[in-house]
BADO-793025 format. One line per 8 residues: number of its first residue (from 1); their letters; for each residue z, y, x of N, C-alpha, C. Coordinates in pm, whole numbers, plus 32768, in hexadecimal, padded with zeros to 4 digits. Layout:
<guvexs>
NUM	a	Z/Y/X/Z/Y/X/Z/Y/X; ... .
</guvexs>
This chain:
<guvexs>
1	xxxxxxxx	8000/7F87/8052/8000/8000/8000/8000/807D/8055; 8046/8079/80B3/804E/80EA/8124/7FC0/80EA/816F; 7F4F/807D/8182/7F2D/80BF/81AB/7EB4/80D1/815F; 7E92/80D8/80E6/7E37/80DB/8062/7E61/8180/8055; 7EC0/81BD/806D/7F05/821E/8065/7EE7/8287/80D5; 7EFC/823D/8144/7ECC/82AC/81B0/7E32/829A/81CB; 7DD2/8243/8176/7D68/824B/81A6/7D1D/82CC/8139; 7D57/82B6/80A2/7D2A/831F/806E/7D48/83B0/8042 .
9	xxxxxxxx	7DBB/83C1/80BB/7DDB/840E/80ED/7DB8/8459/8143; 7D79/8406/81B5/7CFE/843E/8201/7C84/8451/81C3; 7C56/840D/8153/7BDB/8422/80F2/7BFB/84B3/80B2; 7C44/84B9/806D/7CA0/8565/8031/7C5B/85C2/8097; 7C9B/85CC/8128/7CA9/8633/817C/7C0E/862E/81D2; 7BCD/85CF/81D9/7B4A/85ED/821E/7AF3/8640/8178; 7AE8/8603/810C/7AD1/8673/80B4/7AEC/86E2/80D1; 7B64/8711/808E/7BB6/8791/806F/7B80/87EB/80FC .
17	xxxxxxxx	7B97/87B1/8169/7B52/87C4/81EA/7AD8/8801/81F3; 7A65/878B/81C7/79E0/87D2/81CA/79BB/883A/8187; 7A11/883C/80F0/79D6/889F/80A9/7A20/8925/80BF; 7A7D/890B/810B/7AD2/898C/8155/7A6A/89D6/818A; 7A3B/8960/8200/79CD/89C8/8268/794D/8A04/820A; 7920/89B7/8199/788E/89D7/8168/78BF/8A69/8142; 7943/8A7A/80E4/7978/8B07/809A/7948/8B67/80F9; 79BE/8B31/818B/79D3/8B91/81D1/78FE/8BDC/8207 .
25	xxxxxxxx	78D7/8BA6/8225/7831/8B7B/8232/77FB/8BDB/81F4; 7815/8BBC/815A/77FA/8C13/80FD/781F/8CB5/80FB; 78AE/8C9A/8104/78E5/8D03/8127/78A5/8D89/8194; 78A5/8D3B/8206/7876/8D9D/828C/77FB/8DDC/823C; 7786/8D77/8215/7704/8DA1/81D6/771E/8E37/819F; 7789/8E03/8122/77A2/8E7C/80A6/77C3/8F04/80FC; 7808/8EE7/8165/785B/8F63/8174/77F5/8F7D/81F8; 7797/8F73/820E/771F/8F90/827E/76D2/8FE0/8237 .
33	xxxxxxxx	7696/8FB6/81B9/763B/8FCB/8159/7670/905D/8121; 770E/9083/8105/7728/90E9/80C5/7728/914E/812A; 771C/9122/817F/7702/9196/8203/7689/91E8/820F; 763E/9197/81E7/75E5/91D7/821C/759D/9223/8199; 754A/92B0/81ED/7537/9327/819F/74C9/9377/81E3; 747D/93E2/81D2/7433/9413/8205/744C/9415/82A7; 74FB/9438/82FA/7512/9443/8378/74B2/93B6/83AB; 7495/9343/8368/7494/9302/839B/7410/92C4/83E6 .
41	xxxxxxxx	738E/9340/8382/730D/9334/83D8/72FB/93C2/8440; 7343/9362/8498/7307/93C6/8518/729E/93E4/8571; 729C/944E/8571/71F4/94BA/85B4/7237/94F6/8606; 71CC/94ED/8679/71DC/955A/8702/7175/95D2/86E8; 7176/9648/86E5/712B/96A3/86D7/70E3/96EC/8766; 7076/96B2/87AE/7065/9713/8806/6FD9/974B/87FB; 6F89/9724/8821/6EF7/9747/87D6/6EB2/96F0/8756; 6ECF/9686/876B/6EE7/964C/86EE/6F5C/960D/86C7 .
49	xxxxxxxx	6F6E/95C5/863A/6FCA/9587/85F1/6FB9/94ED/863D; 702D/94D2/8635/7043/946D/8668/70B6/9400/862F; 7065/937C/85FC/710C/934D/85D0/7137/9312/8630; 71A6/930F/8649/7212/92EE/86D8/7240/924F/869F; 7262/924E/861A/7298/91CE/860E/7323/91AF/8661; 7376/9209/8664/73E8/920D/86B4/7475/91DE/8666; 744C/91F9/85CB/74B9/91E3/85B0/7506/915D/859F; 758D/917E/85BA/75F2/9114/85EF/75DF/9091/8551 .
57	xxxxxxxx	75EA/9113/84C9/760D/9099/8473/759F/906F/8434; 751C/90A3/8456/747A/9061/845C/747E/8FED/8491; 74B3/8FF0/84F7/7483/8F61/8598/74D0/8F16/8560; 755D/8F23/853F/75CF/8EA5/852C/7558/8E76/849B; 7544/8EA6/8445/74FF/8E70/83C6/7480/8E1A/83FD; 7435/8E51/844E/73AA/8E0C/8489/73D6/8D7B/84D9; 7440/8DA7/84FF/7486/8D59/857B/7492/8CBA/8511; 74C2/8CE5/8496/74E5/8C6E/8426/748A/8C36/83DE .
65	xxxxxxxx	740E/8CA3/83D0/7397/8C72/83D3/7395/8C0F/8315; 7339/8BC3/82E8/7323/8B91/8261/738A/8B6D/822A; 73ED/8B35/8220/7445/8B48/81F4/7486/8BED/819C; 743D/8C47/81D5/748A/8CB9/816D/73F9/8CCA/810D; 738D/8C53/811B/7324/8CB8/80CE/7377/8CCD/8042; 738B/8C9C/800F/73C0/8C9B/7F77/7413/8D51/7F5F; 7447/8D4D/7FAE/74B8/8DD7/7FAC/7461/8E42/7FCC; 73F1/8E2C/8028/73AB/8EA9/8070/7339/8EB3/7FCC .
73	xxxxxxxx	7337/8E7B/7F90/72B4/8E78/7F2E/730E/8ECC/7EC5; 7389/8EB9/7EB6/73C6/8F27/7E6F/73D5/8F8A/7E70; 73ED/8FA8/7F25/73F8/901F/7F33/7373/9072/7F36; 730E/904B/7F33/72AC/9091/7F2A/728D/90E9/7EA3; 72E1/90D8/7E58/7317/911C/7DDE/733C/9188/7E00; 738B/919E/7E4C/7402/920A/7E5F/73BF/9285/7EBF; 73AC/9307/7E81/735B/9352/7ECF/73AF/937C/7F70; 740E/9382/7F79/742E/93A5/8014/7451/9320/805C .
81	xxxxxxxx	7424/928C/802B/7434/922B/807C/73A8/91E4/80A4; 7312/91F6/8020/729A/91FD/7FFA/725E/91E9/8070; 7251/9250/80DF/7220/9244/8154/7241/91F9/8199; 72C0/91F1/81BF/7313/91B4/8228/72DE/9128/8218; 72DC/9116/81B8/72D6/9074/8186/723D/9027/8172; 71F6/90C9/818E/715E/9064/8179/7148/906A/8224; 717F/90D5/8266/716F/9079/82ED/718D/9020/8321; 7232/9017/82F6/7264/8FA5/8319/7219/8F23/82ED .
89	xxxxxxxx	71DB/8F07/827B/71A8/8E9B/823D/7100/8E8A/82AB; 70E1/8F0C/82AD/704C/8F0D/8337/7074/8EBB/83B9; 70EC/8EE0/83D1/7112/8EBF/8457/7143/8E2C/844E; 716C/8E05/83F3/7157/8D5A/83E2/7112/8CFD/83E8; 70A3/8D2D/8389/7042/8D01/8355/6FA2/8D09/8373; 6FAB/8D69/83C2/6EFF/8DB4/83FB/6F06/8D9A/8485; 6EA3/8D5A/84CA/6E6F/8D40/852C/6EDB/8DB5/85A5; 6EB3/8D9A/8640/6F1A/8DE4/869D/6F07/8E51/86AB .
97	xxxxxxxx	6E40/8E97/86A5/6E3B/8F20/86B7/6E48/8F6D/8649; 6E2D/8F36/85C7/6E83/8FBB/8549/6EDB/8F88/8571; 6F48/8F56/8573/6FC2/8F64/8590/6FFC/8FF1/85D7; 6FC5/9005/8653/6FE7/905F/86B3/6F93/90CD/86AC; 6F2F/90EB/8655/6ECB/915E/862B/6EF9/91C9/8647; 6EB5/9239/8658/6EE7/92C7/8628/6EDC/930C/8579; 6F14/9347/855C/6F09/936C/8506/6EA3/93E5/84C1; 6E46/93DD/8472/6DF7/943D/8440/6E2D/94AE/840C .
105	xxxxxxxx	6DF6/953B/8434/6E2C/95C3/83F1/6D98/95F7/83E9; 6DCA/9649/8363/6D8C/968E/831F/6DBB/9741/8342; 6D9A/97A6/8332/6DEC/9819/8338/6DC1/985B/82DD; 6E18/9883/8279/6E40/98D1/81FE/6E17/999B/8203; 6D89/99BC/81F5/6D90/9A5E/823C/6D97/9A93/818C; 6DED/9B09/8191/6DE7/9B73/811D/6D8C/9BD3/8165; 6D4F/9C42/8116/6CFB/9CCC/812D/6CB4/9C83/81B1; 6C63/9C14/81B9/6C21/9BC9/824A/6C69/9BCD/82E3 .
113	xxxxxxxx	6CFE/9C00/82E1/6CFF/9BE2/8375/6D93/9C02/8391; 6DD3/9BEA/82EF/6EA9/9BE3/82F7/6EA7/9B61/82D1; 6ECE/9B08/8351/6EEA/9ABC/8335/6F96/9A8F/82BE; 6F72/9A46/824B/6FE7/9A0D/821F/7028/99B3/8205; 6FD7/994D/825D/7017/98D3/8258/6FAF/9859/828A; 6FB8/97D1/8273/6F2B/9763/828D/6F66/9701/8256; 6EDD/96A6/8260/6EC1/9633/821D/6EFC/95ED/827F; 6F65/954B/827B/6F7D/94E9/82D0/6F59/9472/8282 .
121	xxxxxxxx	6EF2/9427/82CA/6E87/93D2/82A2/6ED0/935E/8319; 6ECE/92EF/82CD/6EEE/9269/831C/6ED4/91E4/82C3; 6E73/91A2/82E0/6E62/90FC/8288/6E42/9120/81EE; 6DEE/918F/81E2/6DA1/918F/814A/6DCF/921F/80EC; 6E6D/9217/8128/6EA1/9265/80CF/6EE1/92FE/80EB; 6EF2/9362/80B3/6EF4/93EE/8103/6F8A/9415/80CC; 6FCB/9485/8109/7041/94D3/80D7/7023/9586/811C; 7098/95C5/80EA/7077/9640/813C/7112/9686/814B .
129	xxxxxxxx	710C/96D6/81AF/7160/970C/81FC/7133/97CC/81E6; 717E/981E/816E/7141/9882/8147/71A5/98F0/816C; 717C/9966/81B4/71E4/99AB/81D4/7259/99E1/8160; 72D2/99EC/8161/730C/9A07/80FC/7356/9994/80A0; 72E0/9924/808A/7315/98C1/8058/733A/984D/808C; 7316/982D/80FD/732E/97A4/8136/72D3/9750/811B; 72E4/96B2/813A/72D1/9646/811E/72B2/9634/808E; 7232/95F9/806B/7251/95B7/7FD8/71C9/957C/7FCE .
137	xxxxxxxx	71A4/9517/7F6D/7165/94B8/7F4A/7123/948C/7EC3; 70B9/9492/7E92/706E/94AB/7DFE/70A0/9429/7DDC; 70D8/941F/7D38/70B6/9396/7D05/706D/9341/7D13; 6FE7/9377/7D1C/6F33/930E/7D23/6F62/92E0/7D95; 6FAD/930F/7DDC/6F9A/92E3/7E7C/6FE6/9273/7EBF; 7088/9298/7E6F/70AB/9209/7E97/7099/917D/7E01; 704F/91BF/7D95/7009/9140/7D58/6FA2/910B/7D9A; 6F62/9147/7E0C/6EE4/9106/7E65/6F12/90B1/7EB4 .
145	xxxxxxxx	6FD3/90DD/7EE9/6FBE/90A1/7F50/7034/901D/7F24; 7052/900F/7E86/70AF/8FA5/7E63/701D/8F47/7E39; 6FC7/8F6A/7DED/6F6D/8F3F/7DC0/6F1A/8EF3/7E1C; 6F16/8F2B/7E88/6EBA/8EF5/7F1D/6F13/8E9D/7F62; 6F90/8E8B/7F92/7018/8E04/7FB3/702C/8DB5/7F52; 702A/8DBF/7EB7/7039/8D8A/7E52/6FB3/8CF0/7E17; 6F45/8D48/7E39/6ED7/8CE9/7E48/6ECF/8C82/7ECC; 6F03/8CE9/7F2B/6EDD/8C90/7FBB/6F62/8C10/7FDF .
153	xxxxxxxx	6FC7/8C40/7F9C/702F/8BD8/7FD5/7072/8B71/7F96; 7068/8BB1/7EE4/7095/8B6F/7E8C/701D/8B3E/7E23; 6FB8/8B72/7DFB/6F4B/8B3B/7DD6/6EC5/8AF2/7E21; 6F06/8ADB/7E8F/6EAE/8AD2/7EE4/6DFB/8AEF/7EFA; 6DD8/8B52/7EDE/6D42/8B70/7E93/6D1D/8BFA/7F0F; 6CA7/8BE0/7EFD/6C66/8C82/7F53/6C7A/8CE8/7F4B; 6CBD/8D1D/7FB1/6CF3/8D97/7F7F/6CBC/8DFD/7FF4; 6C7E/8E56/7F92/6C2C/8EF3/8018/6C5E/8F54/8017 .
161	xxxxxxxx	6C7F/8FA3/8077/6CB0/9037/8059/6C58/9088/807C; 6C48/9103/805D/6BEC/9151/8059/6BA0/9186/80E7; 6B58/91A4/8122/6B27/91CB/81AF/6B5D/9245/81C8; 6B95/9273/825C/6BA8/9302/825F/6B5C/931B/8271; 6ACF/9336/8281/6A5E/9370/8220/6A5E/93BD/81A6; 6A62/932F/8162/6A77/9347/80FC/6B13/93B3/80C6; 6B5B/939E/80F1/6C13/93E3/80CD/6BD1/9482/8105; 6B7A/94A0/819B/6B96/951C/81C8/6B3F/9569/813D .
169	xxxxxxxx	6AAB/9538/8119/6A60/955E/80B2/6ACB/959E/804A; 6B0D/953B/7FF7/6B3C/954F/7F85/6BD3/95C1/7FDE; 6C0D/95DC/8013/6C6E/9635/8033/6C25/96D6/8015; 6B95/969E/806C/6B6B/9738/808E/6B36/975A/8025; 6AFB/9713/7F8A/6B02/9768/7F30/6B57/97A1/7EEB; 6BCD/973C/7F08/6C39/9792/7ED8/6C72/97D8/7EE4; 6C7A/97F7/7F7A/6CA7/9851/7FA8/6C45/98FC/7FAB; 6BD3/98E6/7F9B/6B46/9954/7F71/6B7C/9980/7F15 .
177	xxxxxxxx	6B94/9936/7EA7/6BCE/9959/7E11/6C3E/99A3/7E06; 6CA3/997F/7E7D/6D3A/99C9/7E5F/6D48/9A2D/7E97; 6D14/9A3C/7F15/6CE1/9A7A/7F5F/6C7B/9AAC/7F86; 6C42/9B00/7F4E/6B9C/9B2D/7F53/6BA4/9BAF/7FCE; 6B18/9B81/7FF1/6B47/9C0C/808C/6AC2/9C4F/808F; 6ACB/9CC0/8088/6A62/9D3D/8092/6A67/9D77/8147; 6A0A/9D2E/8187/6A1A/9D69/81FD/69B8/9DAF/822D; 69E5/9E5E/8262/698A/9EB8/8285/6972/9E98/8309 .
185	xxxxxxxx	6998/9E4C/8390/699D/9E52/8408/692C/9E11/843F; 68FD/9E45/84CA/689E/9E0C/84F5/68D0/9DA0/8537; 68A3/9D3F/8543/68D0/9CF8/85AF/6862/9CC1/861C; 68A9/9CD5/86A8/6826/9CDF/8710/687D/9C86/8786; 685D/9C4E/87C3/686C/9BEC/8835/6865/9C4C/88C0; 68C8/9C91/8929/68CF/9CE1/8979/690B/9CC2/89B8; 6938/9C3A/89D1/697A/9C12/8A42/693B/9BCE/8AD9; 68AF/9BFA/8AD1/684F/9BF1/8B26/6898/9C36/8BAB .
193	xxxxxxxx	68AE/9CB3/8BA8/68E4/9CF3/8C15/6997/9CDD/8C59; 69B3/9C8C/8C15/6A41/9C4A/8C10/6A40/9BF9/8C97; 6A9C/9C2E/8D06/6AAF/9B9A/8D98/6B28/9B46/8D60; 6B1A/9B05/8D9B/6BB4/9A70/8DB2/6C2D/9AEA/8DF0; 6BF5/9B10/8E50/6C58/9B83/8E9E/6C92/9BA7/8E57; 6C56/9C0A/8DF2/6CB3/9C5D/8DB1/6CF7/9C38/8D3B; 6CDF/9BA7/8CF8/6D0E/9B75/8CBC/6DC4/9B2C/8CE5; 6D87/9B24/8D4F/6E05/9AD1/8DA0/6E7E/9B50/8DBE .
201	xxxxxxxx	6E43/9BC6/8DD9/6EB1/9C25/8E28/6EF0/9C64/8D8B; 6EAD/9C54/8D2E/6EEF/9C9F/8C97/6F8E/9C45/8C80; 6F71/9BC6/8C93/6FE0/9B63/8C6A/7078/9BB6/8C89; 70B2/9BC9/8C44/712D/9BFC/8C92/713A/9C7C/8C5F; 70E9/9CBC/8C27/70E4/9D6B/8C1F/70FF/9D9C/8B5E; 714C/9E14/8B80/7150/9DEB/8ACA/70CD/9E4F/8AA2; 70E0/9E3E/8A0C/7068/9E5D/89CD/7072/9ED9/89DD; 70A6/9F3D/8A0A/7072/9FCF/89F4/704B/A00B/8AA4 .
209	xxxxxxxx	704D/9F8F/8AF7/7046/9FB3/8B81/6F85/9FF4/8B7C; 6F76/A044/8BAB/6EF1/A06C/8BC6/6E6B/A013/8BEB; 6E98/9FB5/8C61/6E6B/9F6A/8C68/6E47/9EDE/8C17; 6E91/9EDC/8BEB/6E77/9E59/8B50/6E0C/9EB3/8AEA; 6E41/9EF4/8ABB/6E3B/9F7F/8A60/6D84/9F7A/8A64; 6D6E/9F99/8AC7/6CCC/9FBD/8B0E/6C8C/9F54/8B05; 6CA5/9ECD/8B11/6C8E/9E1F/8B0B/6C55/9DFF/8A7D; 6D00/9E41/8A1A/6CB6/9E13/89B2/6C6C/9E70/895A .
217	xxxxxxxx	6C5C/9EE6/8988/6C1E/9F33/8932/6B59/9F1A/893F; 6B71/9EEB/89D7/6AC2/9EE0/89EF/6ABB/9E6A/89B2; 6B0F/9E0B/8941/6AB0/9DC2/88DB/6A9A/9DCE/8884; 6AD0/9E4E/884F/6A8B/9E6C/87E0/6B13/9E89/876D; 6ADD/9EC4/8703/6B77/9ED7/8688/6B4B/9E76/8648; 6B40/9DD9/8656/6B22/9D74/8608/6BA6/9D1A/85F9; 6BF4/9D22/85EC/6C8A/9CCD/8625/6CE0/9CA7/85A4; 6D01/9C45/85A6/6D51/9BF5/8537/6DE6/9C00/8562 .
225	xxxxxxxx	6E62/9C29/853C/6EB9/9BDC/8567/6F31/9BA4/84E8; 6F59/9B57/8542/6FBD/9AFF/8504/7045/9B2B/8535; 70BF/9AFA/84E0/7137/9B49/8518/71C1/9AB9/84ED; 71F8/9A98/8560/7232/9A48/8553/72EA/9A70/855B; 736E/9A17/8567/73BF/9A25/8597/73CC/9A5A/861B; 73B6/9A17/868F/73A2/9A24/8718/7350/9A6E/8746; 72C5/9A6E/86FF/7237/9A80/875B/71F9/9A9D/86E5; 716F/9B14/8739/7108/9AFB/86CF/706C/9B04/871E .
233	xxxxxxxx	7016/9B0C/86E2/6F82/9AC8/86E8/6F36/9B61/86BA; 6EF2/9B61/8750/6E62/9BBE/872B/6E0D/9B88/875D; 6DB3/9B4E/8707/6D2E/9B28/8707/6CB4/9B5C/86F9; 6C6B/9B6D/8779/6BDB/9BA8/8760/6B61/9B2F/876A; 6B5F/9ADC/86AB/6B11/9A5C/86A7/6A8A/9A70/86E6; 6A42/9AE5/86D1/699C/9B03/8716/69AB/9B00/87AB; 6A1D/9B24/8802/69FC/9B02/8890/6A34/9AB6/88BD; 6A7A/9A30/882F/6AA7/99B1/888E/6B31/99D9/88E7 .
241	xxxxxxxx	6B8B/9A1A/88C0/6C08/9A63/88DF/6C52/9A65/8874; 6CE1/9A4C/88BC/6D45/9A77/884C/6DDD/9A41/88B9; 6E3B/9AE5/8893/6E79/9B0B/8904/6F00/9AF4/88AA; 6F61/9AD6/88D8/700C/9A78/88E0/706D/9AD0/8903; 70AA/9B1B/88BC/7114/9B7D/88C5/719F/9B2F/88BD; 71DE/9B5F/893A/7274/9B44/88F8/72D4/9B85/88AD; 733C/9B69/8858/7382/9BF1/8807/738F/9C73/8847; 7398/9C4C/88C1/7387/9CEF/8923/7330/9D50/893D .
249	xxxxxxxx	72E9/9CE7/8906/7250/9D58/892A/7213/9D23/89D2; 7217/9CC9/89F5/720E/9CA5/8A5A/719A/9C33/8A3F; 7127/9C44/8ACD/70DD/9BC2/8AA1/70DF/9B35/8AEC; 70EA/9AE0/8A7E/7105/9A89/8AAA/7072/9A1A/8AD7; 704B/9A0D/8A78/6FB0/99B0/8A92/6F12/99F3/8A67; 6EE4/99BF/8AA6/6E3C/99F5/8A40/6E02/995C/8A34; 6DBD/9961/89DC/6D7B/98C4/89A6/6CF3/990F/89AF; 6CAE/98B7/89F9/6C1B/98BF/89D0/6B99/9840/899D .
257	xxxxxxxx	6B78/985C/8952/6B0D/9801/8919/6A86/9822/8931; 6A3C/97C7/8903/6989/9795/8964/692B/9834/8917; 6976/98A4/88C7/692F/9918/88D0/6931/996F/8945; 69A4/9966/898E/69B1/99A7/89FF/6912/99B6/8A57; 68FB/9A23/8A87/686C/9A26/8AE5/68B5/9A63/8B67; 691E/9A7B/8B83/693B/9ABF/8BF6/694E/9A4A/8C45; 69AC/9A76/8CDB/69AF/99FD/8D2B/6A1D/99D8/8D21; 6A1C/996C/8D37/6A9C/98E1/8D5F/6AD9/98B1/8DF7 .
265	xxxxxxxx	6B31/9880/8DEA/6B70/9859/8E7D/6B11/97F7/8E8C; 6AEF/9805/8F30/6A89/97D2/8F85/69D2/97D1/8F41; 69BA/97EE/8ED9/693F/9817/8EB3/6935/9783/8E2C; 69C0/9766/8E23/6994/9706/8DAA/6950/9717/8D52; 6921/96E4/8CC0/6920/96F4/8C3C/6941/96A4/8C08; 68F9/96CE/8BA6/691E/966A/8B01/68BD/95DD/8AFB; 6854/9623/8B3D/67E4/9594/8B35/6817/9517/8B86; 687A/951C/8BDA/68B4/94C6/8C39/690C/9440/8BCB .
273	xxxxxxxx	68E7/93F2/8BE0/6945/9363/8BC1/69A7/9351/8C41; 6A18/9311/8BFA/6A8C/92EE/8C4C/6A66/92BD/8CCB; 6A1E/924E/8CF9/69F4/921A/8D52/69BA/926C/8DCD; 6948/92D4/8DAD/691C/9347/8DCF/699D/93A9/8DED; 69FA/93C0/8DB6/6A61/941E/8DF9/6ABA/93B4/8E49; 6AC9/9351/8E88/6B0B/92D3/8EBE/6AD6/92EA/8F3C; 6A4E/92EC/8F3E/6A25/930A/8FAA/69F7/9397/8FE7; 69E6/9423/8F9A/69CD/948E/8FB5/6A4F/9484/8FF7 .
281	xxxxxxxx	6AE7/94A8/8F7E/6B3D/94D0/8FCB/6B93/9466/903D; 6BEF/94B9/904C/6C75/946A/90AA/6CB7/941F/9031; 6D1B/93D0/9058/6D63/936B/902B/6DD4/939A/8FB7; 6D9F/93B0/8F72/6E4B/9403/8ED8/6EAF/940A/8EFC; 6F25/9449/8F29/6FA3/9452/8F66/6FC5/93D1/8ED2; 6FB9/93D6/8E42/6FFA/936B/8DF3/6F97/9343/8DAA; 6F96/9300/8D5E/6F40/928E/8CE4/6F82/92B1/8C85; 6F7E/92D4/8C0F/6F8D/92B4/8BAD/6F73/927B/8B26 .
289	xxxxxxxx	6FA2/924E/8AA8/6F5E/9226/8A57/6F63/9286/89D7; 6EFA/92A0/899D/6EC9/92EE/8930/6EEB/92C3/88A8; 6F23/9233/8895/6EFE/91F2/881F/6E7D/91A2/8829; 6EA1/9101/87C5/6E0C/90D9/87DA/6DE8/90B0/8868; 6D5F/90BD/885D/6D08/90CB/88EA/6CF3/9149/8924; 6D3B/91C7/88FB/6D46/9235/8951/6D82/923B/89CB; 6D83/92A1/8A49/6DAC/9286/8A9E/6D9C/9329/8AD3; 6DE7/9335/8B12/6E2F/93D6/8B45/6E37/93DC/8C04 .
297	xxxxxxxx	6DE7/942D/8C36/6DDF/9439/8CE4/6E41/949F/8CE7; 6EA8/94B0/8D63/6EE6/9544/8D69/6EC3/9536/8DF5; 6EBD/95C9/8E17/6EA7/95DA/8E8F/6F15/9664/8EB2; 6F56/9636/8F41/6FD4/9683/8F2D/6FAA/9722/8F64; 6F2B/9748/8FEE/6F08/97C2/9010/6EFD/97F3/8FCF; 6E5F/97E7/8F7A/6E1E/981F/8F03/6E8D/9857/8E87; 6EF4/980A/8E68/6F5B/980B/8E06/6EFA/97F1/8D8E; 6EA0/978A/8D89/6E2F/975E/8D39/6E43/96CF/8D07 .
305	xxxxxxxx	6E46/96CC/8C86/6E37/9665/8C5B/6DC7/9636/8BF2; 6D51/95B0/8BD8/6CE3/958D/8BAB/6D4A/9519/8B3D; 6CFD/9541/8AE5/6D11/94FB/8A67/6C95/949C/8A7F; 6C8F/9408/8A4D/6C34/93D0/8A23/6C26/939A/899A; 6BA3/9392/8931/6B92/9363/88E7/6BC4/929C/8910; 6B88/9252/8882/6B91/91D0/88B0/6B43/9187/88C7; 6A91/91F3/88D6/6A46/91E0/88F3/6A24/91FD/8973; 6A7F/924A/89B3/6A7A/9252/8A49/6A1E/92F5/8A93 .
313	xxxxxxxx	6A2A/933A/8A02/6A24/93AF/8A09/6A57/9403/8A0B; 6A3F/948F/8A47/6AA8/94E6/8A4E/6AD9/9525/899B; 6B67/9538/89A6/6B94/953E/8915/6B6E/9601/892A; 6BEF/9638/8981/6C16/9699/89A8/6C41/967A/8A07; 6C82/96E7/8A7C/6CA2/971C/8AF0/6D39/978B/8AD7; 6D7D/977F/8B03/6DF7/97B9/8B0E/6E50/97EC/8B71; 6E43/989A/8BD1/6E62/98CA/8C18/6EEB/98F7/8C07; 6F49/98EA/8C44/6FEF/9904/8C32/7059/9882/8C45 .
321	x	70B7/98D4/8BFC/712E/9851/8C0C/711E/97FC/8BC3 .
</guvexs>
């Protein structure tokens, strides 16, 4: 009898046991899941948007992987968890390079050239980031993106999301519509007479120094800017320029893109593939990675850094810190 007794006694406690740990299991899930909130899709902002994928209670969820699909398909309900959760469900489920992608932006102009906000485009589906208001997310949008996990994981059936092609099309009429822009300005490409030199010696100088001053006025009154916490953005899009203020008034970077006609460190361009600058220049003081198949040269003299597409083209170029 004693030991009919202690055997299902040990039967009792390996139960009570297992379903301890499944709760607890459960548990961690629940209280992972309520965490997370808009903080939790993170972007690096430097010339472009960037998702970082950094966050702590993103990775522990990815880290757990199918097991939470059930909970993450809920939360795709919930507008400040919506996002979080259709990446997280990408990053499970989608091949290694969406996984690690960059993220698509759109930019939001009132009267053609105040900026107020942009489009963040990732795996079909869009949100926006609007000055004043924050973070937020259309109904249609996370029904696309419960509707699109819903077919693919639990109905098991074909499921497409829309092309960003297709997503940038449909933004920009909408955004025409909300935003309609009457623009009197010429816009003319004058960065022909522009050196690397003098690009390089501005870095450092604030905006009302004479010398900057004189830089950017010979491109023209064509200039967009944007105005952030920290920093803000003057962009001259016709000569392939656009200059990086710090709250001080101090400059910090210039970005240039394949409109630029002036010169470049060592006589590069834009027509150059990665391979072709491998061997023009010296050796990158670092490597970096872009996202994807992108890939980033720094070079520490120059204080120059080359963006690459993932086609092995030049993206942009980036003079400063």
């Amino acid at each position: 009898m004693n030991i009919e007794k202690t055997i299902l006694l040990l039967v009792f406690y390996l139960i009570t046991g297992l379903s301890f740990g499944q709760t607890e299991s459960e548990k961690r899930i629940s209280e992972l899941i309520d965490k997370l909130n808009w903080e939790s899709v993170t972007i690096d902002c430097n010339y472009d948007l960037v998702l970082t994928q950094t966050d702590s209670i993103s990775n522990k969820l990815v880290e757990i992987g199918k097991p939470i699909t059930n909970q993450m398909l809920s939360a795709l309900r919930i507008p400040e968890k919506s996002v979080a959760s259709h990446i997280i469900l990408t990053r499970i489920y989608k091949d290694t390079e969406k996984r690690i992608e960059g993220i698509g932006t759109k930019y939001i102009r009132k009267n053609c050239k105040e900026s107020v906000g942009w489009h963040h485009i990732y795996n079909g589906i869009n949100w926006e980031w609007i000055s004043g208001d924050g973070l937020s997310i259309t109904q249609s949008q996370m029904d696309l993106a419960s509707n699109y996990w819903n077919k693919k994981l639990i109905l098991k059936t074909k499921a497409k999301m829309p092309s960003f092609d297709e997503i940038i099309k449909r933004l920009t009429l909408e955004d025409n519509a909300k935003y309609p822009c009457i623009d009197n300005k010429n816009y003319e490409n004058n960065s022909s007479n522009i050196k690397f030199e003098n690009l390089k010696k501005v870095i450092g100088l604030k905006s009302t120094d004479k010398e900057l001053v004189q830089l950017m006025s010979s491109l023209g009154n064509d200039t967009i800017n944007s105005y952030y916490d920290d920093s803000y953005f003057i962009e001259n899009g016709p000569d392939g320029i656009e200059f990086k203020f710090a709250s001080n008034d101090s400059l910090m970077r210039i970005f240039i893109t394949k409109d630029y006609k002036g010169t470049l460190w060592s006589d590069i361009n834009f027509k150059y593939k990665k391979r072709k600058i491998e061997r023009k220049l010296p050796k990158p003081d670092e490597r970096k990675s872009g996202g994807g198949k992108q890939e980033r040269f720094w070079y520490r003299e120059p204080n120059l850094e080359i963006f690459f597409n993932s086609d092995e083209t030049i993206k942009h170029i980036m003079i400063g810190i």
